[in-house]
PDB file of N, CA, C and O in Angstrom, chain B, residues numbered from 101:
ATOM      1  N   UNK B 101      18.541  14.434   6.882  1.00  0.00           N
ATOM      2  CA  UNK B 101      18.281  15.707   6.257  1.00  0.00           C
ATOM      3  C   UNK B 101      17.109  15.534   5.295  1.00  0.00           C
ATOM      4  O   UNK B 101      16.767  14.467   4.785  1.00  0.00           O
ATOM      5  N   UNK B 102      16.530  16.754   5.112  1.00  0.00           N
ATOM      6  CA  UNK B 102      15.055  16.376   4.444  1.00  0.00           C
ATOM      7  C   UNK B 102      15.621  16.609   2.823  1.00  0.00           C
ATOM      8  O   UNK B 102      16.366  17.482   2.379  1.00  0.00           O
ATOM      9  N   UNK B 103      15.057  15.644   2.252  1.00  0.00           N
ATOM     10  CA  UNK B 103      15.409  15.439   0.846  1.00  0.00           C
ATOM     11  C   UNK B 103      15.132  16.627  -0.099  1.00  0.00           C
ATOM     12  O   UNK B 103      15.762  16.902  -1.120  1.00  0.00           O
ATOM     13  N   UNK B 104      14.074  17.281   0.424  1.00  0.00           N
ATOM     14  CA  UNK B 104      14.128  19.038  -0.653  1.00  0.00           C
ATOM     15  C   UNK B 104      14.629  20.058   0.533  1.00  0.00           C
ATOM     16  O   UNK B 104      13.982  21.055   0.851  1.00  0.00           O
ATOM     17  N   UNK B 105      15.763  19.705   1.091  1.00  0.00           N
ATOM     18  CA  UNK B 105      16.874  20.890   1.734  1.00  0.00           C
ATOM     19  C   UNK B 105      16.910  22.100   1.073  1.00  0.00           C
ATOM     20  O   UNK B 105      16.780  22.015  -0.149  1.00  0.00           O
ATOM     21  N   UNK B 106      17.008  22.863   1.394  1.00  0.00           N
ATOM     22  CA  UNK B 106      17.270  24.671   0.410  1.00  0.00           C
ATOM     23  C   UNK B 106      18.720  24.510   0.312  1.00  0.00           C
ATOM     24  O   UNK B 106      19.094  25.682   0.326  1.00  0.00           O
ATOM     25  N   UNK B 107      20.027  23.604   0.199  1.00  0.00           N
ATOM     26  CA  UNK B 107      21.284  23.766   0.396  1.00  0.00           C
ATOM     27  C   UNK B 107      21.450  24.680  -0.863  1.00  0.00           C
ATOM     28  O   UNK B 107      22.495  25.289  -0.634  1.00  0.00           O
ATOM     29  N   UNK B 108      20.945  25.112  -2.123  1.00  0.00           N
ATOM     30  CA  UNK B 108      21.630  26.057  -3.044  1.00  0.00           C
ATOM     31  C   UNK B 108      20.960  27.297  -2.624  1.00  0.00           C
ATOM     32  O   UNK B 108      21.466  28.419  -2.608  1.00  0.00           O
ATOM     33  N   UNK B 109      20.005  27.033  -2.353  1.00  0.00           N
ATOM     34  CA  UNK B 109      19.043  28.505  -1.661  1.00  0.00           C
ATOM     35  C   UNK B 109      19.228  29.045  -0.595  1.00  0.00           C
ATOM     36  O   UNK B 109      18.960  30.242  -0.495  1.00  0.00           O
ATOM     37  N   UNK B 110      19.538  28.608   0.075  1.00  0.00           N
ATOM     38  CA  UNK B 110      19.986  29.182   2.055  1.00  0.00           C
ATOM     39  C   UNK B 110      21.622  30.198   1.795  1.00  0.00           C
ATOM     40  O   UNK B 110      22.622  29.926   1.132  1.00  0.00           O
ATOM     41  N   UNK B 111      21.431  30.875   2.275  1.00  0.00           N
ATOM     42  CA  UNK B 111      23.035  31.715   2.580  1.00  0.00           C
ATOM     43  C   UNK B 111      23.743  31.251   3.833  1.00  0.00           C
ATOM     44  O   UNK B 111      23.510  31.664   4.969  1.00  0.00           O
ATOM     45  N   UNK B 112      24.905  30.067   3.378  1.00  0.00           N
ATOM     46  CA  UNK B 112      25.734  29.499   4.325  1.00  0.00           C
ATOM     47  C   UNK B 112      26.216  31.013   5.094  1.00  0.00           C
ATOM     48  O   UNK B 112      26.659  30.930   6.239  1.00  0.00           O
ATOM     49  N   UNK B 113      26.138  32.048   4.593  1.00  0.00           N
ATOM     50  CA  UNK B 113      26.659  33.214   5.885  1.00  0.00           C
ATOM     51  C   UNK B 113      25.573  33.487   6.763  1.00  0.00           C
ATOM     52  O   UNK B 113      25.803  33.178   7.932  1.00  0.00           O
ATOM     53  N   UNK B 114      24.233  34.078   6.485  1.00  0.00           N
ATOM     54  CA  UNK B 114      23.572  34.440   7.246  1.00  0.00           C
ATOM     55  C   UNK B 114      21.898  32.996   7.275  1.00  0.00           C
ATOM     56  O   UNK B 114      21.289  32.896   8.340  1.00  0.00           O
ATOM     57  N   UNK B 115      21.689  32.584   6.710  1.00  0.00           N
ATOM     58  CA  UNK B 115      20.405  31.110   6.618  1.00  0.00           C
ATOM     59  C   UNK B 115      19.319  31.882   6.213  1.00  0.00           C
ATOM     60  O   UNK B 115      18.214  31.828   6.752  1.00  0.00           O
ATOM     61  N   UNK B 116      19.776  33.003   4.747  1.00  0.00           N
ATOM     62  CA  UNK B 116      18.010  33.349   4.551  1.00  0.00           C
ATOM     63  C   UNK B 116      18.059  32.490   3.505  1.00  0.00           C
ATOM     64  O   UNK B 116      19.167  32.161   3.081  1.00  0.00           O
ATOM     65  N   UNK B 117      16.703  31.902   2.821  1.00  0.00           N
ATOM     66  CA  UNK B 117      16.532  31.309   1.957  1.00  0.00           C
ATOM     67  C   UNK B 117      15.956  31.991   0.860  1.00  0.00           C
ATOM     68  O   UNK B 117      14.738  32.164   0.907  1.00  0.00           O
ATOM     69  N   UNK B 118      16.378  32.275   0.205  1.00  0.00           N
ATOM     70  CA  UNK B 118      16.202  32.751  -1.384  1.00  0.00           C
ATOM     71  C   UNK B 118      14.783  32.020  -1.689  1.00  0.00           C
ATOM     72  O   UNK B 118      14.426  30.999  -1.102  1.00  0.00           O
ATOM     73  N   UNK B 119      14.074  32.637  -2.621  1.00  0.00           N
ATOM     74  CA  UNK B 119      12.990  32.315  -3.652  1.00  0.00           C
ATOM     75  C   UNK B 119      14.184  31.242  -4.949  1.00  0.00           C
ATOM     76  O   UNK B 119      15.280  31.450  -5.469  1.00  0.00           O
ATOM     77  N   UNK B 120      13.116  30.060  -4.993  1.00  0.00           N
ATOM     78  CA  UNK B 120      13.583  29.047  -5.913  1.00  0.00           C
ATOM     79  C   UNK B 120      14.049  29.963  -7.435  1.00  0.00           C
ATOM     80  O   UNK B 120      13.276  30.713  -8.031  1.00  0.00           O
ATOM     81  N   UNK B 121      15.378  29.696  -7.814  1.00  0.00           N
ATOM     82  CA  UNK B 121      15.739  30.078  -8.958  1.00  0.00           C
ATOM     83  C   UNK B 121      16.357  28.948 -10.065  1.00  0.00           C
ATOM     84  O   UNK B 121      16.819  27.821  -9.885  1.00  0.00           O
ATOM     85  N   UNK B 122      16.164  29.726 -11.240  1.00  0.00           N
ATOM     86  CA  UNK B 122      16.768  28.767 -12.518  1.00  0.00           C
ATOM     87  C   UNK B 122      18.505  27.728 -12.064  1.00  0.00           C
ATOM     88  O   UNK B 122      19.618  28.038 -11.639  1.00  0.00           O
ATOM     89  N   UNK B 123      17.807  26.448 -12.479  1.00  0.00           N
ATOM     90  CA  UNK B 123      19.405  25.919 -12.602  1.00  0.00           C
ATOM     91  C   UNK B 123      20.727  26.313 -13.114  1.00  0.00           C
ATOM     92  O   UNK B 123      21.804  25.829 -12.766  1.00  0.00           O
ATOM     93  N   UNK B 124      20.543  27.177 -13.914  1.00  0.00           N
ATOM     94  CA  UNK B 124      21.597  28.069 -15.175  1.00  0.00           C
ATOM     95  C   UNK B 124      22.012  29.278 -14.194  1.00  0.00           C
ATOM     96  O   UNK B 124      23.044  29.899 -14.451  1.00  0.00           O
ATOM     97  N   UNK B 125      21.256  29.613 -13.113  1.00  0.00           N
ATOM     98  CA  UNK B 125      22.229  30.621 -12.166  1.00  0.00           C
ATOM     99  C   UNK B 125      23.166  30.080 -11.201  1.00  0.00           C
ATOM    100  O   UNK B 125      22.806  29.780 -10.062  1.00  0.00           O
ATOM    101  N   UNK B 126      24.246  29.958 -11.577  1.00  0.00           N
ATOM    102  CA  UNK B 126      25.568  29.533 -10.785  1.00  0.00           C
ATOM    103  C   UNK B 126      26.020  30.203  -9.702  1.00  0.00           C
ATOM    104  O   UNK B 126      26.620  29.655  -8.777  1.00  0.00           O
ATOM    105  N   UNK B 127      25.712  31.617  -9.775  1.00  0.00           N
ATOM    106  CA  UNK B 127      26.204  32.688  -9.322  1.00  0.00           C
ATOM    107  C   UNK B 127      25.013  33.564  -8.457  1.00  0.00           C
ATOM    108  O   UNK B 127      24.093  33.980  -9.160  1.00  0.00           O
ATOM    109  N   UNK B 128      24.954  33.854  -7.119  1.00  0.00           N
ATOM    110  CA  UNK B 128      24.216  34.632  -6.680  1.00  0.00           C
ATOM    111  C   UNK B 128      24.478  35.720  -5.237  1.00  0.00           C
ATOM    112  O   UNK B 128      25.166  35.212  -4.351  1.00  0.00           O
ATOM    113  N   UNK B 129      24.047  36.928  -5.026  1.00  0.00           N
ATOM    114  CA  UNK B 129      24.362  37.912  -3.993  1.00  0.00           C
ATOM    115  C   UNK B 129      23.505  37.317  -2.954  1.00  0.00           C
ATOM    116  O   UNK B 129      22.439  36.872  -3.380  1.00  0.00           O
ATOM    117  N   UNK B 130      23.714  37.208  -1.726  1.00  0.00           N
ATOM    118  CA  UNK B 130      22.598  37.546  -0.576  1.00  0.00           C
ATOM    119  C   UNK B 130      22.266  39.215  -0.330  1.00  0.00           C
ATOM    120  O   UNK B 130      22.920  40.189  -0.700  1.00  0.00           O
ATOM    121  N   UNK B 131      20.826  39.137   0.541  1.00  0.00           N
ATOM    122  CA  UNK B 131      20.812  40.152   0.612  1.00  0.00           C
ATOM    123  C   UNK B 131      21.782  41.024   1.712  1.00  0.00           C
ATOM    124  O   UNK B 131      21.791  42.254   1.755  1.00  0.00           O
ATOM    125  N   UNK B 132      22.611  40.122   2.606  1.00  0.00           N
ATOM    126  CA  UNK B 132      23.009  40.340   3.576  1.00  0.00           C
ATOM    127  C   UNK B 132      24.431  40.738   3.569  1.00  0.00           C
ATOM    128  O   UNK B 132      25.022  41.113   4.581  1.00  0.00           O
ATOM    129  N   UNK B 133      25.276  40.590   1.707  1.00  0.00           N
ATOM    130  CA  UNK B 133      25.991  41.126   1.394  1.00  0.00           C
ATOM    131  C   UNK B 133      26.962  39.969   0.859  1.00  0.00           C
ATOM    132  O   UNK B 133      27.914  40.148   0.099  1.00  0.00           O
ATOM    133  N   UNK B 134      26.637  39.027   1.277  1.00  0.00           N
ATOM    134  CA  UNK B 134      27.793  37.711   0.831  1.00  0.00           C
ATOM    135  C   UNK B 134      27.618  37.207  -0.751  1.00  0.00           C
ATOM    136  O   UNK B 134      26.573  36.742  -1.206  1.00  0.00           O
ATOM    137  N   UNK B 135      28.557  37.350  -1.312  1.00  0.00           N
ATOM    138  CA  UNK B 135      28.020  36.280  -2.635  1.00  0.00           C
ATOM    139  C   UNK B 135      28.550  35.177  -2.852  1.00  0.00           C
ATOM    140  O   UNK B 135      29.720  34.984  -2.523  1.00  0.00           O
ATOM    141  N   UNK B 136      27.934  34.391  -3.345  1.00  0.00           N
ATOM    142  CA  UNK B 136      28.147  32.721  -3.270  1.00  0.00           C
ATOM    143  C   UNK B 136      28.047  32.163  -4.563  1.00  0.00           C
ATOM    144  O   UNK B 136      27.241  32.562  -5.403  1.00  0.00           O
ATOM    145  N   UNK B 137      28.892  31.203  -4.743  1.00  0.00           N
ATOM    146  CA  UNK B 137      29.273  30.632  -5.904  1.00  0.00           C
ATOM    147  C   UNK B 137      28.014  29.403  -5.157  1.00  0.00           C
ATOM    148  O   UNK B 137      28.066  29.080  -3.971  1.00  0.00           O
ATOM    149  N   UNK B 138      26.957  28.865  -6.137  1.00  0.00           N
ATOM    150  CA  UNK B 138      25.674  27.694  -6.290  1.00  0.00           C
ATOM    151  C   UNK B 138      26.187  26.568  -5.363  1.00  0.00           C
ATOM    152  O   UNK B 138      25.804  26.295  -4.226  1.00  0.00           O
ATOM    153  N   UNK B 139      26.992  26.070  -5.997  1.00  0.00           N
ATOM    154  CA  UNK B 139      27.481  24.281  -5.335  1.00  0.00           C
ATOM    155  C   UNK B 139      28.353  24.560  -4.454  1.00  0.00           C
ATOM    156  O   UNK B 139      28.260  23.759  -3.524  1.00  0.00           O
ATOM    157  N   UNK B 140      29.705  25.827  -4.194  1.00  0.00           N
ATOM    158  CA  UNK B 140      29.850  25.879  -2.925  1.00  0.00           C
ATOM    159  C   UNK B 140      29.264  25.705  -1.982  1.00  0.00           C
ATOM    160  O   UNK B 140      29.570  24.904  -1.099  1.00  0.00           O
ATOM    161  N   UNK B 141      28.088  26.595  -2.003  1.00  0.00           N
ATOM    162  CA  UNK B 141      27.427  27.626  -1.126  1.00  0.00           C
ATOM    163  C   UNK B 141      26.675  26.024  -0.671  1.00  0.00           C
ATOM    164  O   UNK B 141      26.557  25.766   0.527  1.00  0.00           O
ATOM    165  N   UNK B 142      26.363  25.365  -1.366  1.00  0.00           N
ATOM    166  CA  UNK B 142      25.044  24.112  -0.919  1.00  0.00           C
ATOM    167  C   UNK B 142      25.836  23.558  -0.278  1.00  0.00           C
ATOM    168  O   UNK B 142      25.419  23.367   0.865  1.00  0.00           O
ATOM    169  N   UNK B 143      27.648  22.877  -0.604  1.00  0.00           N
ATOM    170  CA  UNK B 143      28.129  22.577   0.040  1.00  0.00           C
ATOM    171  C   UNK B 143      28.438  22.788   1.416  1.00  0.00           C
ATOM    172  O   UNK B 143      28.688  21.896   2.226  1.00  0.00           O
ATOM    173  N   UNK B 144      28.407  24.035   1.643  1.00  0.00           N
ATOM    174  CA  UNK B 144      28.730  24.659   2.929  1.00  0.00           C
ATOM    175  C   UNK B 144      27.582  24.316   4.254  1.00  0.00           C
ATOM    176  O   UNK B 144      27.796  24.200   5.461  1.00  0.00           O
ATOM    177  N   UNK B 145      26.186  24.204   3.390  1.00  0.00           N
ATOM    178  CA  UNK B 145      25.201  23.828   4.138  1.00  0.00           C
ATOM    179  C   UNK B 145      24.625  22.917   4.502  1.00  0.00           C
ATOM    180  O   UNK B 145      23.818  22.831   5.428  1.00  0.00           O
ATOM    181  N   UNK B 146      25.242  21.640   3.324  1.00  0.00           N
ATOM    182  CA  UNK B 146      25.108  20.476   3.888  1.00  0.00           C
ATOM    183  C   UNK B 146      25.967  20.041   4.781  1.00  0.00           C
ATOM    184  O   UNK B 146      25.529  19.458   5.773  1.00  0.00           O
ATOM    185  N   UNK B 147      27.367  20.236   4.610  1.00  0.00           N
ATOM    186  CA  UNK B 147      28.357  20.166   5.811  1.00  0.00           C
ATOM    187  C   UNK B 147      27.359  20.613   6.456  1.00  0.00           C
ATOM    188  O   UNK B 147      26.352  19.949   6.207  1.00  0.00           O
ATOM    189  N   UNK B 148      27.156  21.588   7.300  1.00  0.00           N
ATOM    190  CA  UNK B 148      26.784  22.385   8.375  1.00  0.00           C
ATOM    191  C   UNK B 148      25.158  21.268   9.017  1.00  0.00           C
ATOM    192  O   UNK B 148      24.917  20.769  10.116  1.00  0.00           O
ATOM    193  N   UNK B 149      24.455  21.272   7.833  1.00  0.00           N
ATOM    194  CA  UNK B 149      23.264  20.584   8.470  1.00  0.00           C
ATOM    195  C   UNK B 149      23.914  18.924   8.834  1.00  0.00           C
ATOM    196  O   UNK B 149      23.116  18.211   9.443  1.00  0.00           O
ATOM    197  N   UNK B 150      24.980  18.433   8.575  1.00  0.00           N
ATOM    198  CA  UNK B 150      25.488  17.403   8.895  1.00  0.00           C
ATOM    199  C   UNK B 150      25.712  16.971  10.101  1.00  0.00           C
ATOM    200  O   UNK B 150      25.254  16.056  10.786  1.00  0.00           O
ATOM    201  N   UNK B 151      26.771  18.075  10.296  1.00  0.00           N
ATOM    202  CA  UNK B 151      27.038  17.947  11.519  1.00  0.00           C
ATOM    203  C   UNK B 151      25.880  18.868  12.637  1.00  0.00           C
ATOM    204  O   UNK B 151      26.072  18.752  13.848  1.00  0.00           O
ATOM    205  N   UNK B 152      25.292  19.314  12.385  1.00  0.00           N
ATOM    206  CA  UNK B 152      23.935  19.779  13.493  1.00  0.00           C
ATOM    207  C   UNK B 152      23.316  18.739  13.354  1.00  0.00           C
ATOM    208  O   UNK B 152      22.330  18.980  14.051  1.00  0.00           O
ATOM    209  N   UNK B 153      23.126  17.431  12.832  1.00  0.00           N
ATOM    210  CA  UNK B 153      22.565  16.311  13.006  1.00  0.00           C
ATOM    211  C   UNK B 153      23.241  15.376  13.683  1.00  0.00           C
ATOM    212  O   UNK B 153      24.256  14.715  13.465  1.00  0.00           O
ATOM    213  N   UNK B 154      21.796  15.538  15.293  1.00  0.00           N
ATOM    214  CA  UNK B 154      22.350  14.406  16.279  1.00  0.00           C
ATOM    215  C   UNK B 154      21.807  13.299  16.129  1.00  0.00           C
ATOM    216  O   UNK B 154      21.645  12.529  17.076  1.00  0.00           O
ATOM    217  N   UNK B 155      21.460  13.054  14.995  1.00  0.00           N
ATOM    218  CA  UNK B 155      20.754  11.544  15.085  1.00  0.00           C
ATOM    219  C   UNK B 155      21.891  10.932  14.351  1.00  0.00           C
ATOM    220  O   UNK B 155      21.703   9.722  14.228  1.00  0.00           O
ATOM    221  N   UNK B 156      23.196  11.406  13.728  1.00  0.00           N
ATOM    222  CA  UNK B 156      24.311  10.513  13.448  1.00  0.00           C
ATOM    223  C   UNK B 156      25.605  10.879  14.494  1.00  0.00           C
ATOM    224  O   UNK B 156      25.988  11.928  15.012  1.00  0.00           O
ATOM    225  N   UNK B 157      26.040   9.584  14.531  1.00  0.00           N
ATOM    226  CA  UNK B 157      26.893   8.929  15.556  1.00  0.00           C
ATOM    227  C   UNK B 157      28.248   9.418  14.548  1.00  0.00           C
ATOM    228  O   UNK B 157      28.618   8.806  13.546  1.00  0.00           O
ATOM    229  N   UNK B 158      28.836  10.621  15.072  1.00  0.00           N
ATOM    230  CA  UNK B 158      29.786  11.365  14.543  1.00  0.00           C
ATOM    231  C   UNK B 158      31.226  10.252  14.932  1.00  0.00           C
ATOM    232  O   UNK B 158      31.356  10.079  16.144  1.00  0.00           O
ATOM    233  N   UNK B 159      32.271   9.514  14.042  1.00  0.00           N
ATOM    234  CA  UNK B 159      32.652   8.994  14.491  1.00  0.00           C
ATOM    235  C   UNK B 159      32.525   7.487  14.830  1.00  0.00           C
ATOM    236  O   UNK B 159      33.426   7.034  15.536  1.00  0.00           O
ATOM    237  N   UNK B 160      31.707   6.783  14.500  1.00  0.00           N
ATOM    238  CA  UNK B 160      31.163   5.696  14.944  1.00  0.00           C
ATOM    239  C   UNK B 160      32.037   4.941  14.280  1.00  0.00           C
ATOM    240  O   UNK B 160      32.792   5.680  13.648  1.00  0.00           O
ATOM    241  N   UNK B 161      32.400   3.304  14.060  1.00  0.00           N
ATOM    242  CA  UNK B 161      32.488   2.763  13.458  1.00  0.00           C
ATOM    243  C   UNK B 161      31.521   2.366  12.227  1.00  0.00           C
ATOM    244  O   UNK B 161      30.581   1.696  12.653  1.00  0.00           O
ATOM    245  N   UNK B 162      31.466   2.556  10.939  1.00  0.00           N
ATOM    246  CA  UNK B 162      30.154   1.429  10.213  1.00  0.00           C
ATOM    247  C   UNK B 162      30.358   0.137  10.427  1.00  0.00           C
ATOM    248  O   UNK B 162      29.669  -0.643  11.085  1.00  0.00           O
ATOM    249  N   UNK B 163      31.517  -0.086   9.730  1.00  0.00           N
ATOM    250  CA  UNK B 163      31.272  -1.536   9.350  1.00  0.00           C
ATOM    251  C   UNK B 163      31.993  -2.373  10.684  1.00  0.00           C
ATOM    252  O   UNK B 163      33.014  -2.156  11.337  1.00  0.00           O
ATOM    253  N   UNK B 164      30.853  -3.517  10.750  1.00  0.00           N
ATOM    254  CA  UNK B 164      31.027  -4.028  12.328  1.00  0.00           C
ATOM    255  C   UNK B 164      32.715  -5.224  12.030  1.00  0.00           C
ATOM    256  O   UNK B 164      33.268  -5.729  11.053  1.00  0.00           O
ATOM    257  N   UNK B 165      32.899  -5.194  13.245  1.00  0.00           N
ATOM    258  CA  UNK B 165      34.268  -5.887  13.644  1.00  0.00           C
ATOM    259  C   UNK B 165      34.036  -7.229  12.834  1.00  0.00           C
ATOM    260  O   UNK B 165      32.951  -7.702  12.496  1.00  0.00           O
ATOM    261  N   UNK B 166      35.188  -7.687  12.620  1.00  0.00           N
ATOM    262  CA  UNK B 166      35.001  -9.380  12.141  1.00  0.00           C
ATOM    263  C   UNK B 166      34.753 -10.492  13.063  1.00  0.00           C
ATOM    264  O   UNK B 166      35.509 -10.658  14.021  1.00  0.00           O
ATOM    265  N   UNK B 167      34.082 -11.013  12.921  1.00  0.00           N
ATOM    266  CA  UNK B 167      33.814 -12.054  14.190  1.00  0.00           C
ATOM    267  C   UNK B 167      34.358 -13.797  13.578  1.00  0.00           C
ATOM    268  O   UNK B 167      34.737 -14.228  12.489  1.00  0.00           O
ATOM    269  N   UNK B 168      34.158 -14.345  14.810  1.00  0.00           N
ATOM    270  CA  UNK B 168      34.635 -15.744  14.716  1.00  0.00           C
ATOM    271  C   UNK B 168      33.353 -17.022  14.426  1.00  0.00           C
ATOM    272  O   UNK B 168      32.735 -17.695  15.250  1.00  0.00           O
ATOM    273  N   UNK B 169      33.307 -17.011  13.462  1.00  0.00           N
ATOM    274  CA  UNK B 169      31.837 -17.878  13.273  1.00  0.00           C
ATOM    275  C   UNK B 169      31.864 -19.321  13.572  1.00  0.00           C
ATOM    276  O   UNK B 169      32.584 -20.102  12.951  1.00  0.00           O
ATOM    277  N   UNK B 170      30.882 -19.752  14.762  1.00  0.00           N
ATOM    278  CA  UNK B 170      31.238 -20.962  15.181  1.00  0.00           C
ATOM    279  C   UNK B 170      31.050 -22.542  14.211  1.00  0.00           C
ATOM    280  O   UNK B 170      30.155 -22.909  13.448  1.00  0.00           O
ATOM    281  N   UNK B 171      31.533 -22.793  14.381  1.00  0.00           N
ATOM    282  CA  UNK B 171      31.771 -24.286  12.821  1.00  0.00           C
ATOM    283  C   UNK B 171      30.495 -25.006  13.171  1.00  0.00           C
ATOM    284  O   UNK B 171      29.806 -25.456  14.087  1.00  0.00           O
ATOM    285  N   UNK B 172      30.639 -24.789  11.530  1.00  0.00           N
ATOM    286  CA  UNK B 172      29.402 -25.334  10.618  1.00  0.00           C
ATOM    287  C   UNK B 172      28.184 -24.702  10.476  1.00  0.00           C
ATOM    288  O   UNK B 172      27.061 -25.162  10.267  1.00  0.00           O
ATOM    289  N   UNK B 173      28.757 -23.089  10.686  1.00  0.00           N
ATOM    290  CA  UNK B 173      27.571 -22.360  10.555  1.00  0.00           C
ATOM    291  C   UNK B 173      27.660 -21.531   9.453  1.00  0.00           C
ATOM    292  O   UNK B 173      26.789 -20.822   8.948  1.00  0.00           O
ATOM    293  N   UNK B 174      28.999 -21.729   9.086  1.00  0.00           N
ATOM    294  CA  UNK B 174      30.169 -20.561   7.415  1.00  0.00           C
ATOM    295  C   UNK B 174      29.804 -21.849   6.413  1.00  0.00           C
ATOM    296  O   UNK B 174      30.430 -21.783   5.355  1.00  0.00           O
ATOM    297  N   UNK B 175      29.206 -22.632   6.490  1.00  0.00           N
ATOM    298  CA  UNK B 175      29.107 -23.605   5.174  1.00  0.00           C
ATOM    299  C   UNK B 175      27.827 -22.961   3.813  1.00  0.00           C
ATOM    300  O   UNK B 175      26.997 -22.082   4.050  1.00  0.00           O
ATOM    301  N   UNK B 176      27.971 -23.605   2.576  1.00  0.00           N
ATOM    302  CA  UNK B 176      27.031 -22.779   2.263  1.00  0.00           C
ATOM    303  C   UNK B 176      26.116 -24.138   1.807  1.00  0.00           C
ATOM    304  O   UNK B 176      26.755 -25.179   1.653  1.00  0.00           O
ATOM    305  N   UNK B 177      25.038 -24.165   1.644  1.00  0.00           N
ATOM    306  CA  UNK B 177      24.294 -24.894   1.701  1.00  0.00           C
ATOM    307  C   UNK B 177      23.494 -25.789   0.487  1.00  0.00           C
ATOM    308  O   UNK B 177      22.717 -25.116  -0.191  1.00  0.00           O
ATOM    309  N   UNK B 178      23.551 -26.525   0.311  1.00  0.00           N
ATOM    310  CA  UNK B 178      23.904 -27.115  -1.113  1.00  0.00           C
ATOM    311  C   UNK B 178      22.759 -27.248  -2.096  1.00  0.00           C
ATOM    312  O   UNK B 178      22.888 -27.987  -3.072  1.00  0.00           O
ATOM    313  N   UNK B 179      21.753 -26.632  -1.903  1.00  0.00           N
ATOM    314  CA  UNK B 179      21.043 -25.697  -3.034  1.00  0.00           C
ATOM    315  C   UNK B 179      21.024 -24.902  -2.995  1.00  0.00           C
ATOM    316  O   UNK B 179      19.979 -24.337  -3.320  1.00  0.00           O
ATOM    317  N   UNK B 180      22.292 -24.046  -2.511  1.00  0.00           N
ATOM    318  CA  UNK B 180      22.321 -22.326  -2.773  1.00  0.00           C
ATOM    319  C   UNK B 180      22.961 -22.331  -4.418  1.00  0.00           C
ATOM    320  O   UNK B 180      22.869 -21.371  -5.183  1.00  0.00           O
ATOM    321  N   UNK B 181      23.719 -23.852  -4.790  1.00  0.00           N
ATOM    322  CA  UNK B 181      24.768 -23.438  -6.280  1.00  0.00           C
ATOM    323  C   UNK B 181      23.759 -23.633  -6.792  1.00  0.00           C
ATOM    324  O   UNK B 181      23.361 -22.561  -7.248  1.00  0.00           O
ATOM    325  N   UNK B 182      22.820 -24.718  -7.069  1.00  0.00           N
ATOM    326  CA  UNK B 182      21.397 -24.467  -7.853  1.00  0.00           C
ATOM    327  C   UNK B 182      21.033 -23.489  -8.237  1.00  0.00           C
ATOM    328  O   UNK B 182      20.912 -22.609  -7.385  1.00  0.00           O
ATOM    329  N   UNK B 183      20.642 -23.105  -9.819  1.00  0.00           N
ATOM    330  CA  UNK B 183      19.835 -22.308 -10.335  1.00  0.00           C
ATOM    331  C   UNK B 183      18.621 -22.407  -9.829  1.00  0.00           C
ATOM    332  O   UNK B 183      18.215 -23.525  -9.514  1.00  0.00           O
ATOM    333  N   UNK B 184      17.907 -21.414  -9.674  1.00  0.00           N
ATOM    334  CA  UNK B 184      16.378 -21.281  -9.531  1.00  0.00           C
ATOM    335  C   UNK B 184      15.409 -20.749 -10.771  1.00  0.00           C
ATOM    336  O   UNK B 184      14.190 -20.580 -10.735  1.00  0.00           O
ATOM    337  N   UNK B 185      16.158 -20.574 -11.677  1.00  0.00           N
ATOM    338  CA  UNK B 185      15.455 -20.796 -13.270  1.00  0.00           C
ATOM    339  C   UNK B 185      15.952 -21.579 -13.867  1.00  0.00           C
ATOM    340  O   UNK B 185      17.098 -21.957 -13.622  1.00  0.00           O
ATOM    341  N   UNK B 186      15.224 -22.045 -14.825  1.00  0.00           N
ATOM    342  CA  UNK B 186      15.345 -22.978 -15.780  1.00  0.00           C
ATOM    343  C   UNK B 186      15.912 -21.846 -17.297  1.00  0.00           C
ATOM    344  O   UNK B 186      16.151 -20.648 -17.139  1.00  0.00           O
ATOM    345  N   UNK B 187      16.004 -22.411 -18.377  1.00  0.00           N
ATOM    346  CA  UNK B 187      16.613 -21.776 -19.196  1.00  0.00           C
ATOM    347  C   UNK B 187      15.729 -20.732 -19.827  1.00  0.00           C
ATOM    348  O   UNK B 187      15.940 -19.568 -20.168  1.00  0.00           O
ATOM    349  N   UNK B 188      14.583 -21.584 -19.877  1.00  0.00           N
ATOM    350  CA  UNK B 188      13.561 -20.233 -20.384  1.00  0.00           C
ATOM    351  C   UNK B 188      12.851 -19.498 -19.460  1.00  0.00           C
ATOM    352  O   UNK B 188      11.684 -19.143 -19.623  1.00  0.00           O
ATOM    353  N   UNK B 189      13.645 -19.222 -18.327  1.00  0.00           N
ATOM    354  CA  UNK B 189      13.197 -18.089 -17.521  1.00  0.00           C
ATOM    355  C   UNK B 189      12.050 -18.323 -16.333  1.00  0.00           C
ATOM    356  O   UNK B 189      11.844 -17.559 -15.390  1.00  0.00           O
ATOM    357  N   UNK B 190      11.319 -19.641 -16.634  1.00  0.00           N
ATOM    358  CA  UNK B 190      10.274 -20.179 -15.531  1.00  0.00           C
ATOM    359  C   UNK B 190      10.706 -20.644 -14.666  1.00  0.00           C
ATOM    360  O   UNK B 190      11.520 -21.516 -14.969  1.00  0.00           O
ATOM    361  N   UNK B 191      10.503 -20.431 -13.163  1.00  0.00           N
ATOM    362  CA  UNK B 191      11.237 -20.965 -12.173  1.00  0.00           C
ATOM    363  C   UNK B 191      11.103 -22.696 -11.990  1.00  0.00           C
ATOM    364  O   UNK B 191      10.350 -23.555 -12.448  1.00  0.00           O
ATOM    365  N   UNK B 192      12.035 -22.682 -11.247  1.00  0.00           N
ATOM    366  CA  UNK B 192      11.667 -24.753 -10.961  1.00  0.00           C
ATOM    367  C   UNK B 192      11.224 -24.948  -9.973  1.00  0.00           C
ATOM    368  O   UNK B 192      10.831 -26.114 -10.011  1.00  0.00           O
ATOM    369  N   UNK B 193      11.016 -24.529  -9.040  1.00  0.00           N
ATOM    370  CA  UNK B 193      10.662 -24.810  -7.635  1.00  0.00           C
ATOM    371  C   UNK B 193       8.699 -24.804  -8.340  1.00  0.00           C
ATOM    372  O   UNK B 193       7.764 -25.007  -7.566  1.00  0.00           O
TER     373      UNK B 193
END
């Protein structure tokens, strides 16, 4: 979804988009007769543009399955416990 969305500006009933208004209006009519409470109303449209977005995998799993990591590849490697600064902040390497 594009990061300056109209979701407080669009009328989740009919999709006209309002002229940009003050943050302090909570409350607004469409012209089409619906009135909408601000953060509902955005709510309603981001749901909506959500799911009209087919570029996400509705359902998918995220986080991938656990796997079986073959030995001696789960070790951690013995200048990973090494600091890589020194005390006053200059690296050592």
């Amino acid at each position: 979804m594009d990061r300056f969305f109209p979701s407080t500006r669009r009328c989740s009933a009919c999709g006209r988009i309002n002229d940009k208004m003050a943050l302090n209006i909570r409350a607004w009519n469409c012209r089409c007769g619906a009135a909408h409470d601000r953060d509902m109303n955005a709510a309603l449209n981001v749901l909506a543009a959500g799911q009209a977005d087919k570029g996400n995998d509705g359902g998918a799993r995220v986080i991938p399955p656990a796997m079986v990591v073959p030995r001696g590849e789960a070790v951690t490697h013995p200048d990973a416990a090494r600091s890589t600064r020194s005390v006053e902040g200059i690296s050592v390497h």
